[in-house]
N, C-alpha and C positions, 0 to 999 in steps of 0.2 A: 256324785253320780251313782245308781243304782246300777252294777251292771247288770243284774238278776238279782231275784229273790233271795236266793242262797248269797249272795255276793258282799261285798264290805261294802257300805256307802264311803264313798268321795268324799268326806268331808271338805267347807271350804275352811280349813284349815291348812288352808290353802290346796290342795290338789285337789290344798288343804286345801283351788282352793281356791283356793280356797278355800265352809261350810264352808268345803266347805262349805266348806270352806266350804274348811272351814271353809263342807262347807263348805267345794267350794271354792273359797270358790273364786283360784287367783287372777300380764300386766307387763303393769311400766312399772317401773320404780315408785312406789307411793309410802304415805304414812302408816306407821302402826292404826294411826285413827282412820285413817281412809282404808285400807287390804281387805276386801273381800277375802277370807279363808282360804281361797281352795288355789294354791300357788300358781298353778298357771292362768288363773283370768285373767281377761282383760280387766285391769285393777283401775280403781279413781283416780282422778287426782284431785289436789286440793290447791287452793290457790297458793302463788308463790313458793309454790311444791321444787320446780325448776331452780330456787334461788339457794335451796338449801333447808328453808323454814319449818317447824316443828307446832304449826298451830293453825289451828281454823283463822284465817282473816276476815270471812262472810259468814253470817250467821246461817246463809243459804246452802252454802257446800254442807257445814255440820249435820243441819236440817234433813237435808235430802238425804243423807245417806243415812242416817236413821229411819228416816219413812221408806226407804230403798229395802234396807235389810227388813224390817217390819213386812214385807210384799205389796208395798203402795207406792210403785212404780208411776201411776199416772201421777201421783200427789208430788213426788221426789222430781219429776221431770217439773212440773210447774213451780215449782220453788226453785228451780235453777232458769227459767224462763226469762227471769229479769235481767242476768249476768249477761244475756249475748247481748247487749247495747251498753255493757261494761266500757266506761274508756280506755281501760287498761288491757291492752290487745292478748297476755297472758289468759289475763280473768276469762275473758267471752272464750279460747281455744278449751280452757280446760272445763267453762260450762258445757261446753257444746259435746265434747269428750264424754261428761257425764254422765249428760243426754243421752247418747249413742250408747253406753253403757247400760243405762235402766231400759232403752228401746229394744236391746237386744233381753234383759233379764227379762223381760215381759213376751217373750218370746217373736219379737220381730227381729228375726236374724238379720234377713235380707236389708232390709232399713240400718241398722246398726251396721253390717259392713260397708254399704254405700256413707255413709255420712262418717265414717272412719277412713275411708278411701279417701272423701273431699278433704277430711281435716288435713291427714299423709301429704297431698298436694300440696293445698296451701300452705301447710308449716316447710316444706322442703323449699319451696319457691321465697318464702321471707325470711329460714332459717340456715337454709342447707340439711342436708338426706342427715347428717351426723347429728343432728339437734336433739335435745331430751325428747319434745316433743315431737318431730319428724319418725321418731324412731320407736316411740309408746303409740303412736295413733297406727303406726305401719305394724307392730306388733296384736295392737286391738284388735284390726280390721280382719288381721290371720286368726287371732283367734276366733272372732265370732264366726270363720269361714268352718274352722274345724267342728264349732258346734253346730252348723249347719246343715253336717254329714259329713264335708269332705275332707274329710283329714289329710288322704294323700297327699292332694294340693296344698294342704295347708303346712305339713310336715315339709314341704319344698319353699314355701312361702318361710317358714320361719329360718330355714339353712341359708337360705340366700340372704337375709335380711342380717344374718350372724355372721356370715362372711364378710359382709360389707362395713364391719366394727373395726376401729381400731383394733387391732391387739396388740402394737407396741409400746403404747403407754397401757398406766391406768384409767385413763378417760370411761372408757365403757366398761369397766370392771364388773359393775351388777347388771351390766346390762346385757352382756356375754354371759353370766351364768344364768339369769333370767330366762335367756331365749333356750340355751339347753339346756334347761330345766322345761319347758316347751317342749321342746324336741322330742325329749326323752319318755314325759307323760302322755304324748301323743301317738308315742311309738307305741306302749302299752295298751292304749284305747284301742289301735290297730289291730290286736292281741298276739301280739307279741314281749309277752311279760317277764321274761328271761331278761332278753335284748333292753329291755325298760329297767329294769333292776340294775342291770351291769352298768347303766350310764348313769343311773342316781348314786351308787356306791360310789363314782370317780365326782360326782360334782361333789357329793358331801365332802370329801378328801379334798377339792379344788377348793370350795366352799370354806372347809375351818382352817386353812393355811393362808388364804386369802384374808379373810374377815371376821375368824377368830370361832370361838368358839359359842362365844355367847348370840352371834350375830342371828338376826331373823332370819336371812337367808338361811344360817346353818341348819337352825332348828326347822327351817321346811326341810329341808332334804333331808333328814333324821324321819321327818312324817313320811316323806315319799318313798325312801328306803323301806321305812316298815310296811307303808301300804303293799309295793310291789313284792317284796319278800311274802307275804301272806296268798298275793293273788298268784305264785308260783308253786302254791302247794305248801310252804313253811310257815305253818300257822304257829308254831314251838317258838322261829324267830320270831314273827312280826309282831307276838306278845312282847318280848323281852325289849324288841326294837323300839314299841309303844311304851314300855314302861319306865326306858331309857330317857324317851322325848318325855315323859308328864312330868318328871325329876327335874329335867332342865327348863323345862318348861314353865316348872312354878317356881324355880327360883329365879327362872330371867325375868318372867314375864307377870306373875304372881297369880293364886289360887280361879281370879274371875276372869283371867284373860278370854278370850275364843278359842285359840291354841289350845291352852290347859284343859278346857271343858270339854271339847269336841275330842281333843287325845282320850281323856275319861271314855267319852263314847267308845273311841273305836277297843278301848282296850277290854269293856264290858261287850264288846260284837264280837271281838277276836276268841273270848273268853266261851262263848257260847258256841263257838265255832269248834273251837279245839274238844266240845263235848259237854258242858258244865252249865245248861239251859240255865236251871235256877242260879248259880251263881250270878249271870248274868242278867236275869230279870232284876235280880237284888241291888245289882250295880244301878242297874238303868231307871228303878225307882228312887234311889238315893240321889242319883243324877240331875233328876227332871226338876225340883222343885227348886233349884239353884240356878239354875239355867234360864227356866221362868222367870226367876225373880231379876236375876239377870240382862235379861237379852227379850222378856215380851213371851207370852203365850203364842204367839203369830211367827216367832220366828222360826226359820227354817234347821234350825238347830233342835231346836223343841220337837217340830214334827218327825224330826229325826229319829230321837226316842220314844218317841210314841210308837213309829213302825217299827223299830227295832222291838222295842219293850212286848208289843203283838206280838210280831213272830218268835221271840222268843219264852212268852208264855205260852202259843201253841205250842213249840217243842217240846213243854214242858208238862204236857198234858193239861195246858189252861185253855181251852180252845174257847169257853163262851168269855170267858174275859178277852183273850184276843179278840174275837167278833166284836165285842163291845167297843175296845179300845180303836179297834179298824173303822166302824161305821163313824162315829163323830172327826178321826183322823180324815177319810174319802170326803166328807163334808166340808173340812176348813180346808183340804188340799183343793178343792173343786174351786170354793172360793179364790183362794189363794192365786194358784197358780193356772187353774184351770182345766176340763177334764183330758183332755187328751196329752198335758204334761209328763212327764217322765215318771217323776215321783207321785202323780194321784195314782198312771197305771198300774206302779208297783204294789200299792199299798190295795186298790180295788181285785187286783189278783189274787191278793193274798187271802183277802176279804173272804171271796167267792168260793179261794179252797178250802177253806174250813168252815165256813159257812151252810151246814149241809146237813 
């Protein structure tokens, strides 16, 4: 998420997250191959996700979520189309789940929390409130409330739903740090960025004493830490915080992860931030063509750099390259996402200011 111009993108790398999260752009409990980036999304799931399993079963889930992150939302929804008359009652919930996922990326909020609400329902009525499922659809639904605008509500919506966890066993383990993890990125979007930082430092600490060090969760909250550390004014931390997570992050997860690339990112953004324009365009050029090769020209990773790599060659005194780099960027964001999106405004703003 762009908070402004001047501001760090969101990656869902997860808060990353998700691009994300990375980017980005995070959920329920899902797979490394399912996670939208950006850690608090409402995240995929994949079939037989609930059982424990570690692999596409449908060639549809893998499908979709490729064409998903690509920004071919209509495409990703109709390739999950055939799973809701799935006989396997899992398969059709977490189609439907999907659905409600790419409805909301394609920017129908409203549609995405109603058809996350119906899933919440019916899973609680054939599972009970404590079910994976009962409890990632009730999770979705809050979140696409908060992207909606309403965070307040939704910051309520996610306390209440955290309370309602076990916490004497470990049953809901990731799923108690998940939602305050939630909590905590939502309090910040509030802006209140202090109070947001102070609750990612205690999950990281909850986080690697829980599930160790290497674990995905850990290394989000290592992103979130450094994110909110930076948006308090410690651009000095959120470097070092950043360059902490892309160490750990290539040796957990390796060089082409999402994590790994998108950290690259923010630490060539932070880098420009702290004063070092060029340093930073240099990063962001070395960056791009891996990314690309990587992850799609179309991805939202990719346009990421692009607007960064702009605005920081105008910093740098490159202003007709930025223009350059900004009008083909406004074009595929239009396509993409659409003009009145988030990230086409940011990037048509920036467009316009130097433009001239």
């Amino acid at each position: 998420m762009i908070h402004n111009e001047e501001g760090s993108l969101n990656i869902d790398g997860l808060l990353i997250t998700t691009s994300e999260f990375l980017r980005r752009h995070n959920g329920v409990i899902s797979l490394p191959e399912t996670r939208p980036y950006r850690f608090n999304d409402s995240q995929l799931l994949c079939q037989d996700e609930v059982n424990g399993r570690t692999i596409f079963e449908n060639e549809a889930f893998s499908t979709s979520f490729w064409l998903g992150t690509q920004g071919k939302f209509k495409e990703a929804i109709e390739q999950l189309a055939s799973l809701k008359v799935h006989p396997d009652a899992n398969t059709r919930k977490i189609a439907e789940n999907n659905i409600a996922y790419w409805q909301g990326e394609s920017g129908q909020y409203d549609l995405a929390i109603r058809m996350f609400q119906k899933l919440a329902d019916e899973s609680t009525m054939l599972y009970g409130s404590d079910h994976l499922l009962s409890i990632a659809f009730r999770n979705n639904a809050t979140y696409w409330l908060a992207r909606s605008g309403q965070v307040k509500e939704a910051i309520r919506d996610f306390k209440q739903l955290l309370a309602s966890l076990d916490f004497e066993t470990d049953f809901h383990q990731r799923e108690r740090l998940l939602l305050s993890n939630n909590i905590a990125f939502w309090t910040g979007e509030m802006g209140e960025s202090h109070r947001s930082l102070q609750l990612f430092e205690q999950l990281l600490k909850d986080t690697e004493i829980q599930l160790g060090a290497d674990d995905f969760y850990t290394l989000a909250m290592r992103n979130n830490v450094a994110y909110w550390s930076g948006f308090t004014g410690d651009v000095k931390r959120a470097l070092e915080e950043y360059r902490t997570l892309y160490s750990e992050s290539e040796r957990v997860l390796g060089q082409m992860d999402y994590l790994t690339l998108s950290t690259r990112l923010q630490i060539a953004l932070w880098t420009g931030i702290q004063g070092d324009s060029e340093a930073a365009v240099e990063a962001l050029n070395v960056l791009y063509p891996v990314v690309e090769d990587v992850l799609g020209r179309e991805s939202e990773l990719c346009m990421s750099i692009r607007h960064q790599t702009a605005r920081w060659c105008a910093k740098s005194g490159q202003k007709k390259q930025a223009v350059s780099i900004l009008k083909r960027l406004v074009e595929d964001q239009t396509v993409k996402f659409g003009a009145n999106d988030f990230r086409t405004i940011a990037s048509q703003g920036m467009l316009e200011r130097y433009d001239q």
